[in-house]
C-alpha positions in Angstrom: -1.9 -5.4 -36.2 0.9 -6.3 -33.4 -0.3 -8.1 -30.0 2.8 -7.5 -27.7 3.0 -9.5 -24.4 4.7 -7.2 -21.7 6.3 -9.1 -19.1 8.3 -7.7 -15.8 11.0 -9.8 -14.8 9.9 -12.1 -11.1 11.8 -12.2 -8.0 15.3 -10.9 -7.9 18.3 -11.5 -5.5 18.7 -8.1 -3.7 21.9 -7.3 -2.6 22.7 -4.0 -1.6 26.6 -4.1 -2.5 25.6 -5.1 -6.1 24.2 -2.1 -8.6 20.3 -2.8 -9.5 21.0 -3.6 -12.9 23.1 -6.2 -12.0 20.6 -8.3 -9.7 19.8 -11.7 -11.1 16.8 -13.6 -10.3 15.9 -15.6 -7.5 15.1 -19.6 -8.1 11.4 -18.8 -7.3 11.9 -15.9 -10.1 13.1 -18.3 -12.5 10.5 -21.2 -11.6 7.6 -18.1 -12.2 9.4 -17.1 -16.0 9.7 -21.3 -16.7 5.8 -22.1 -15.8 4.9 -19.1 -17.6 7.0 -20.3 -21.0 4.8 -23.4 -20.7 1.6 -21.7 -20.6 1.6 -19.1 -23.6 -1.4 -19.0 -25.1 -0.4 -17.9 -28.2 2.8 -18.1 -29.9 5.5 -15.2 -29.1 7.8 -14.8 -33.0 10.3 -12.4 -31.0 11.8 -11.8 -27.7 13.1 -8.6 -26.7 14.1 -7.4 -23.3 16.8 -4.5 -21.9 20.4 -5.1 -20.4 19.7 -5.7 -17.0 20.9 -9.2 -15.9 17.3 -9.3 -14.6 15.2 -9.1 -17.8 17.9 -10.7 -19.6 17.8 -13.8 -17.9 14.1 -14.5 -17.4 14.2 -13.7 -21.3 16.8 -16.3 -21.8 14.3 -18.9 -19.9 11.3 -17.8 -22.3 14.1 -18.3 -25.4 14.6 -21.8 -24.2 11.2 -22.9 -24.7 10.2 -20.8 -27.6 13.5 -21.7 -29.3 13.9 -18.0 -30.6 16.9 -15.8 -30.0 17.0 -12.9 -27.2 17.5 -9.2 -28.7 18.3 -6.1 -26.4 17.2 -2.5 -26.3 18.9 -0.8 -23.2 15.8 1.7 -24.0 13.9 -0.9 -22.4 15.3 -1.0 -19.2 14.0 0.5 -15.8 13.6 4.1 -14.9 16.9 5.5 -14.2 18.0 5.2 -10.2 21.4 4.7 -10.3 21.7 8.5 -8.1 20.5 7.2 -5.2 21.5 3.3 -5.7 20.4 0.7 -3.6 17.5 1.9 -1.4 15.8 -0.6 1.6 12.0 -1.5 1.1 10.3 1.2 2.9 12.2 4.1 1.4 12.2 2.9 -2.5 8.6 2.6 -1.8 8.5 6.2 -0.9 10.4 6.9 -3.3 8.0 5.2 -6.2 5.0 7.0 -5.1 7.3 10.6 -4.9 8.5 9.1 -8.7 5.2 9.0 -10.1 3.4 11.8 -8.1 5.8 14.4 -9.7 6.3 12.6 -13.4 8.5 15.6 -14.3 10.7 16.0 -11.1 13.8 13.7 -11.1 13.7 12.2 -7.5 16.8 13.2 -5.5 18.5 12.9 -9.8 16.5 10.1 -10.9 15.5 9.9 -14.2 12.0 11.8 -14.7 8.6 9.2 -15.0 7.8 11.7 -18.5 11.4 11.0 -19.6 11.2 7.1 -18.6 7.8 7.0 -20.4 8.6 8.7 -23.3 12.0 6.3 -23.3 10.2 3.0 -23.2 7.1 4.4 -25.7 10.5 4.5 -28.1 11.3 1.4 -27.7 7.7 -0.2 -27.9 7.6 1.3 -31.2 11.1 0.6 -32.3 10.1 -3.2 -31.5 7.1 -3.0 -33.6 9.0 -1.9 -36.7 10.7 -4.8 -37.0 8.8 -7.8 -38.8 7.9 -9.0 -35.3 3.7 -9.9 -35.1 3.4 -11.3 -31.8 6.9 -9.8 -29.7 7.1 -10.7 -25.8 9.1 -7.6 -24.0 10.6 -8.5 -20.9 11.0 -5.4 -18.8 10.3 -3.6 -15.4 7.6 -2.3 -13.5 8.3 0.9 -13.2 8.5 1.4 -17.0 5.2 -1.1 -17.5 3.4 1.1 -15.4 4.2 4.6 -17.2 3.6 2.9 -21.1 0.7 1.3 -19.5 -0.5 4.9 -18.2 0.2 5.5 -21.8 -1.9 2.6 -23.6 -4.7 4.0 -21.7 -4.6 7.3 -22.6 -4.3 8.3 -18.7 -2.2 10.9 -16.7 1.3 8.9 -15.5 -0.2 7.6 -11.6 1.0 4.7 -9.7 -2.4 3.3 -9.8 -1.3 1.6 -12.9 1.7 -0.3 -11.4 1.8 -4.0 -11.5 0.1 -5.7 -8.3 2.0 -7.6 -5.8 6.0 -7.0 -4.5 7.9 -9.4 -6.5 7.8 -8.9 -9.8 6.8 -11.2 -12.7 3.2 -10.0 -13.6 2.3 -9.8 -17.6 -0.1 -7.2 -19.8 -1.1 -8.1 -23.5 -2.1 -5.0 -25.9 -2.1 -4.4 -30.0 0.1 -1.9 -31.7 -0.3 0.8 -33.1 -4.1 0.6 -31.9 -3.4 0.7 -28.3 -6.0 -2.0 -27.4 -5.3 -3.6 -24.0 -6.2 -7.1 -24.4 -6.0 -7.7 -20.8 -4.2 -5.9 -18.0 -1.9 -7.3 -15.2 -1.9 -10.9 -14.7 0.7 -13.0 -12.3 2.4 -15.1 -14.9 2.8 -18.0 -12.2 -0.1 -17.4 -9.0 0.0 -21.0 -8.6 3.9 -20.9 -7.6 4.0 -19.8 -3.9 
């Protein structure tokens, strides 16, 4: 059996003249990823995360205090926006909901949610065949949300998207069983 430890990446520095994948995080993102590293409860023996300077770098904090290497799967990385770039608050959010309300209509020539879940799904199980028991995957939400529609056994639906606005909440599940172990859980709620 393989527990994996899903993670989205906390707080990132928006700025719309930058490409999303290239956002870093914030200083409150990386406090939330370095309290979290303190507090595993049981032993990660693999990080993994996707390409964006995001998930690399809060994966790059939980490699310092595991002392394991970082290994990347683009396949890992968020659902594919990069038609409509950089949107402001109230309009991604529209966007999201119009995202996972029609899982197999590309918004305005975004990547589908069935093709974004069926992306990440790969990866999960790309991840597990490797001699990895215990991997933490630093990704997205987006992409949590559709292969934790899938873990359940549940039509693709918002519903399942990680609480709050900024990132940086965790799931914990077995492989190949599809067991959640727990569902979303702030990795830092006592870091304002």
């Amino acid at each position: 059996m393989i527990e994996v430890l899903f993670v989205t990446h906390a707080d990132v520095r928006i700025d719309p003249d930058v490409p999303v994948p290239d956002w870093g995080l914030t200083d409150r993102g990386a406090a939330r990823h370095g309290r979290h590293a303190k507090t595993l409860d049981t032993g990660p023996d693999a990080i993994w995360c996707s390409t964006e300077r995001k998930a690399i770098e809060a994966a790059n904090i939980y490699a310092g205090a595991l002392n394991l290497p970082v290994q990347m799967d683009p396949e890992l990385g968020e659902n594919d926006r990069s038609a409509t770039g950089f949107m402001p608050k109230e309009q991604f959010e529209r966007a999201a909901d119009a995202f996972f309300a029609h899982p197999d209509e590309g918004y305005r020539g975004w990547e589908t949610a069935r093709a974004a879940q069926s992306r990440i799904v790969a990866a999960l199980a790309r991840v597990c065949a490797t001699d990895a028991r215990r991997p933490l995957i630093v990704a997205h939400g987006g992409v949590g949300a559709l292969l934790l529609c899938h873990l359940k056994g549940v039509a693709i639906d918002r519903a399942e998207d990680q609480p709050g606005g900024a990132g940086g909440n965790a799931y914990r599940f077995t492989w190949p069983e599809k067991r959640l172990l727990h569902g979303w859980r702030d990795i830092a709620p006592d870091i304002d």
